[in-house]
N, C-alpha and C positions, 0 to 999 in steps of 0.2 A: 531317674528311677521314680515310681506312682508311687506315692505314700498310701498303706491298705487303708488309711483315715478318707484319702479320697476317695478311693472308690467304696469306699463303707457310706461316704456321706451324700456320693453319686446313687446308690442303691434307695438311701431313707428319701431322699428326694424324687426317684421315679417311684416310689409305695404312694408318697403323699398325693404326688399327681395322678395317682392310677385312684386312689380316693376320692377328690374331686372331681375327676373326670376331663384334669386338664390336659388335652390333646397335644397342644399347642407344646407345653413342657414335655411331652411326653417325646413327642419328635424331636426336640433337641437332646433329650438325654438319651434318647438310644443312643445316636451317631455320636455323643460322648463317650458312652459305656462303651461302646464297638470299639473307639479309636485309644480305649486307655488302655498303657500294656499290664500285663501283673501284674500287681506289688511282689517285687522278690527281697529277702527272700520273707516267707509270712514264718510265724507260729502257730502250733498247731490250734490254740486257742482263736487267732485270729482268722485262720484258714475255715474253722468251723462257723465261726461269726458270718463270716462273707459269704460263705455256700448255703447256710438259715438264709441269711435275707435275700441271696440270688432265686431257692426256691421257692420261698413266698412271693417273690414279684412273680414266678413265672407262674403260680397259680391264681394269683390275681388277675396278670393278662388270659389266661387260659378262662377264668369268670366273668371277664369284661367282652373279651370273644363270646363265649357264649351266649353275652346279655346281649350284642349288637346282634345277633343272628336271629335272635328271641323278636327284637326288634322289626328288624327287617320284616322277618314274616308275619307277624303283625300287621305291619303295613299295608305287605302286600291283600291278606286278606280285606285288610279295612278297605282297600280298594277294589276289593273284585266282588263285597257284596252288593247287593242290592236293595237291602234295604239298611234305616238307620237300627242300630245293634248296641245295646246297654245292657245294664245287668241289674239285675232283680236281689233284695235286699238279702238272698241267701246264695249269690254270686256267679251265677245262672245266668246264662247268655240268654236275651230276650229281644225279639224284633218290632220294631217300633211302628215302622210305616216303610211303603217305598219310597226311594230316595229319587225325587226326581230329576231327571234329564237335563232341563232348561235351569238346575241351581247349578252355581262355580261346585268345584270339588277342590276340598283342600288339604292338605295334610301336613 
């Protein structure tokens, strides 16, 4: 039988890595969290504990998702302009020069 300590303490550990941004922990504590069964039986105090911090993780993945996606197209744009694109000291897209052809591109 899972003690709710574990999976209470499985949960504060995938919040911490979803903070850092560590990937790496992240992937092993799902297929942990996936593979633990309930804790039976809980109290309603402890039932309420564990469903707080199950929600909280899943709206942190839900802002971490959205931050990679944020990312992503970012990218893509940084890639499909054509000139070099900075920002002006009131945060205003501004284009610098065209970027030429014959420099590497990197991203």
């Amino acid at each position: 039988m899972q003690s709710d300590s574990d999976v209470d303490a499985a949960l504060d550990r995938t919040y911490e890595a979803l903070l850092t941004g560590d990937l790496v922990a992240l992937g092993q504590l799902a297929g942990t969290l996936e593979r633990m069964p309930a804790p039976q039986p809980l109290d309603r105090a402890s039932a309420e504990r564990l469903a707080r911090k199950a929600d909280r993780n899943g709206r942190m993945l839900l802002a971490a998702a959205r931050g990679v996606r944020a990312a992503q197209g970012r990218l893509v744009e940084i890639a499909a302009e054509p000139a070099l694109t900075t920002y002006d000291a009131r945060g205003r897209r501004e284009s610098v020069g065209q970027v030429s052809n014959l420099m590497p591109r990197r991203i």
